[in-house]
C-alpha positions in Angstrom: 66.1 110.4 77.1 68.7 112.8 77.8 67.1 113.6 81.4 66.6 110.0 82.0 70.7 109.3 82.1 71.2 112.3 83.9 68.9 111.1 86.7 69.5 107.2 86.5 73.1 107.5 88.8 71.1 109.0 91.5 68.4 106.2 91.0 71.1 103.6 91.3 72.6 105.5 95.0 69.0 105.4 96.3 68.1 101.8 95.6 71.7 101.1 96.8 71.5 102.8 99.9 68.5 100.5 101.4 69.8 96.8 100.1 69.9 94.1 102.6 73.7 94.5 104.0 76.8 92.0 103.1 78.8 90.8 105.4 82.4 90.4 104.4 84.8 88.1 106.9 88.3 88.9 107.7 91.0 86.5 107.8 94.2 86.0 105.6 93.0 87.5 102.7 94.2 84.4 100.6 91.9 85.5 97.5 92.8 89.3 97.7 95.2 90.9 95.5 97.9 92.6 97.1 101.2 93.8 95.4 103.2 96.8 97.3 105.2 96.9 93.7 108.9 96.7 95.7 111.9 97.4 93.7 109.7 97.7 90.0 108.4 101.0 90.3 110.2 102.3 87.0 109.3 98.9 85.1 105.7 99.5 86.3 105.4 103.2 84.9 107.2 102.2 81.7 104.6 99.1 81.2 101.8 100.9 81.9 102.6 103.4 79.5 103.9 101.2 77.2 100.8 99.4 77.0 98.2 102.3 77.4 96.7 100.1 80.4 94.8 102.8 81.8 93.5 103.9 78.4 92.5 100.2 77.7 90.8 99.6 80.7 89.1 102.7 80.9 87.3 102.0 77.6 86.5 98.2 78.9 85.0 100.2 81.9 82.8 103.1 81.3 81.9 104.0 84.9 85.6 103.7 85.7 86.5 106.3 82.6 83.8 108.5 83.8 85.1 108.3 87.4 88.4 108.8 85.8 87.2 111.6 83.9 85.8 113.4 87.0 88.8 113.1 89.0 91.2 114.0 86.8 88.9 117.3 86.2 88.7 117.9 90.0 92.2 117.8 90.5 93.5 119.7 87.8 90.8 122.7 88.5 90.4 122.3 92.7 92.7 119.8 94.1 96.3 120.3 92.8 97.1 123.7 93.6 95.2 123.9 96.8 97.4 120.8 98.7 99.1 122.5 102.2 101.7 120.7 102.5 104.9 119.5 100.1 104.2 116.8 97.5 106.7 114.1 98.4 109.3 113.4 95.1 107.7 111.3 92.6 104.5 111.9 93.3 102.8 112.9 90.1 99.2 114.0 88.3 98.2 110.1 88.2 98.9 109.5 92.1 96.6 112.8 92.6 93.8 111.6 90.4 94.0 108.3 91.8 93.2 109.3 95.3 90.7 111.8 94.2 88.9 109.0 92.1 88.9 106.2 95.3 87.5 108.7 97.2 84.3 109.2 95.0 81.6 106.1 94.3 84.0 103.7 91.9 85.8 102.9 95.2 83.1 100.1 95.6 83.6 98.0 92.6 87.4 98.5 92.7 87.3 96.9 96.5 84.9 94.6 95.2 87.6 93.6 92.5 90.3 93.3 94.7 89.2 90.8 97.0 89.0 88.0 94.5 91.9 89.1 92.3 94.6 87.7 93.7 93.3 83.8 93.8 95.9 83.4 91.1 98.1 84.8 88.5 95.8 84.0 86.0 92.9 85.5 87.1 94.7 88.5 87.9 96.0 89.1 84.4 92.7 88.6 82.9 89.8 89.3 85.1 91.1 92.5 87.2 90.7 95.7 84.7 91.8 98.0 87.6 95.2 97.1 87.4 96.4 100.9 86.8 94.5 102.5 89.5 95.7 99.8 91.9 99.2 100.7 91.1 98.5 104.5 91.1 97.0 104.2 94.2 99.2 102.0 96.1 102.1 103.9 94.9 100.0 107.3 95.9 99.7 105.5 99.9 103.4 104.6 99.8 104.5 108.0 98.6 102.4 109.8 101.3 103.5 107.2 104.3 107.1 108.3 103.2 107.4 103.9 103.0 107.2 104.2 106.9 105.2 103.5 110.0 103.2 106.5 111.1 101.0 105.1 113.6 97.6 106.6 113.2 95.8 106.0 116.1 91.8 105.6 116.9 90.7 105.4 113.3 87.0 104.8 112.8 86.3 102.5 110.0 82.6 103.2 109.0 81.4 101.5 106.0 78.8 104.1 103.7 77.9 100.9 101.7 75.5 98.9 103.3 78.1 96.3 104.6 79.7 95.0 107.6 83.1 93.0 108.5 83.6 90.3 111.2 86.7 88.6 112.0 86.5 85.0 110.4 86.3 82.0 113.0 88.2 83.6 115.8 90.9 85.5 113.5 93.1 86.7 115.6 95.7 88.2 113.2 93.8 89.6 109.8 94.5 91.0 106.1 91.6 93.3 105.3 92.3 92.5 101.1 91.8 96.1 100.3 91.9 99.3 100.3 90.1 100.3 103.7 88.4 103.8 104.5 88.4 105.2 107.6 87.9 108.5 109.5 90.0 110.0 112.5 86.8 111.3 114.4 83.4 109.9 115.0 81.1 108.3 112.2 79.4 110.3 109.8 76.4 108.0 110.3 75.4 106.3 113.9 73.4 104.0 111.9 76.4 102.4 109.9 78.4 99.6 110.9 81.8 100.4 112.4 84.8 99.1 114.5 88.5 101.1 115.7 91.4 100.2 114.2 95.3 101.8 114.8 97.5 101.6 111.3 101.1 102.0 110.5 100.6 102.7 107.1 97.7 104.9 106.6 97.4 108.2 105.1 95.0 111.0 105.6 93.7 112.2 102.2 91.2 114.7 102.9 92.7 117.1 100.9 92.5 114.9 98.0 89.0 113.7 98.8 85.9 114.8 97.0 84.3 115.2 100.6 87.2 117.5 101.9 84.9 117.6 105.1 85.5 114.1 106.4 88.6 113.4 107.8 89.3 110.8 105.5 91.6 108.0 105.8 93.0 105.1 103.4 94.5 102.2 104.9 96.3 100.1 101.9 94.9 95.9 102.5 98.3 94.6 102.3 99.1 95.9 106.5 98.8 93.0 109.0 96.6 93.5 112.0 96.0 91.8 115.2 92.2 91.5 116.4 91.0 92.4 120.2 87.7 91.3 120.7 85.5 92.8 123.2 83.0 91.8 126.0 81.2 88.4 125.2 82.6 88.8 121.8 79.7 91.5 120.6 82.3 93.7 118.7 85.9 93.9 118.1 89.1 96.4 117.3 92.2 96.1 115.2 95.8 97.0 115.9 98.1 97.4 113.5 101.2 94.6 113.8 103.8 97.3 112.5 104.2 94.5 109.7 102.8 94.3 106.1 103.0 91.2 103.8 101.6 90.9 100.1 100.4 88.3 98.0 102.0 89.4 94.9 105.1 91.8 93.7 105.5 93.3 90.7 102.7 90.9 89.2 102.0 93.1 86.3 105.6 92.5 84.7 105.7 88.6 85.1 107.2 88.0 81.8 107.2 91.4 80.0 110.1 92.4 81.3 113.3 91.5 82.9 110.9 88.8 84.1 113.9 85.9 85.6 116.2 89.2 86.7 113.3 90.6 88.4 111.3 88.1 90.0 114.2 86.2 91.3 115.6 89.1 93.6 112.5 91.0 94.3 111.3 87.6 95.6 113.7 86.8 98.0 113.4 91.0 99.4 109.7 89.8 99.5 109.9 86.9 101.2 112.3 88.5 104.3 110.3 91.6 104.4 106.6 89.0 104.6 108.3 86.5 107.1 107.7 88.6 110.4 103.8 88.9 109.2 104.2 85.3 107.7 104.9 83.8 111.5 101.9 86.3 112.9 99.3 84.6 110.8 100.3 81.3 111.1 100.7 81.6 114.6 97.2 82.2 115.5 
């Protein structure tokens, strides 16, 4: 029995690897939940902490604990001490974990999550049971991109799950709803799917990643992107607006804290910093 839940993981990856592909659209992201957390980043640490949220969630999810479990291991023992270059300020053990964790296999069902989360508060508060490693990991993105634009440029998005993305009925400004992966030289795979995409706001993390390899990108789904399409419409390429707009901010503390103080400032900041991204999508 023992050898039989060793092996089953590996089971799963290879039945995995050759189901029939999905094919996701790209628009607005409506339905996706996106929170860049501005101006409630102490709140949010205290709340989580407060509330054990990652504890609680990682026993409601056991392949998140164990994908917990096994970043948290890599980091302390590989990852941590081996980083080249200066930790920004506040970046601590759970923004390192974080990354390491996206980078393995739960980054699939946490993606999945996220592009339905956001359809309202509701179902945010009680369907999504990632909400601390979105926060880690946003926060982990933000951190890294010093909160600025650092154009990356030629990105390869390449997706190693079976699934493909097409811009939804002409799109021509997009959302991509979540966390997107991408690679700064050519695919791994020539087989895969893949489009080029420029980003403001990604961050390399191969020296976080479990594949330290790849060149390994994360592009957070909250940046706003304009679409090119190519000849007779048979692929297409994203470029980043410069602009990034969220459906959420600070969602998590919504009456646990502060809630009128809070939400009443941090939504106007919200709504000045989404307007110029706002106009974009509406405009096309």
């Amino acid at each position: 029995m023992e050898i039989l839940v060793r092996i089953y993981p590996i089971v799963f990856v290879l039945f995995f690897s050759v189901a029939a592909q999905v094919l996701y659209t790209l628009d607005r992201a409506d339905e996706a939940f996106n929170d860049q957390y501005v101006g409630c980043k102490k709140a949010m640490d205290r709340s989580l902490a407060s509330n054990n949220v990652l504890a609680n969630e990682r026993r409601r999810n056991k392949v998140f604990s164990r994908a917990w479990d096994e970043a948290e291991l890599i980091w302390h023992q590989q990852k941590k001490n081996q980083i080249t270059y200066e930790l920004p300020e506040g970046f601590e053990d759970h923004h390192g974990i974080a990354l390491v964790a996206y980078s393995g296999f739960i980054s699939k069902s946490f993606n999945d999550e996220l592009r339905t989360a956001g359809r309202s508060y509701d179902h945010y508060i009680e369907n999504f049971h990632f909400k601390s490693l979105h926060y880690y990991l946003t926060t982990a993105v933000q951190l890294l991109s010093y909160h600025s634009c650092r154009k990356n440029q030629h990105l390869i998005h390449e997706d190693l799950h079976g699934a493909t993305y097409w811009p939804s009925n002409e799109s021509r400004i997009i959302r991509v709803g979540q966390f997107l992966t991408a690679f700064e030289d050519e695919p791994i795979y020539e087989t895969n799917e893949t489009f080029s995409l420029t980003s403001c706001f990604a961050v390399n993390i191969q020296e976080f990643s479990q594949f330290p390899d790849e060149k390994i990108v994360v592009v957070p789904g909250f940046e706003v992107f304009q679409v090119t399409y190519g000849k007779d419409h048979s692929n297409f390429s994203l470029s980043t607006t410069g602009k990034n707009c969220s459906n959420f901010n600070c969602a998590y503390l919504r009456g646990l804290v502060g809630g009128a103080s809070i939400s009443r400032n941090v939504f106007f900041l919200m709504a000045w910093w989404c307007l110029p991204a706002i106009h974009l999508i509406f405009i096309f």
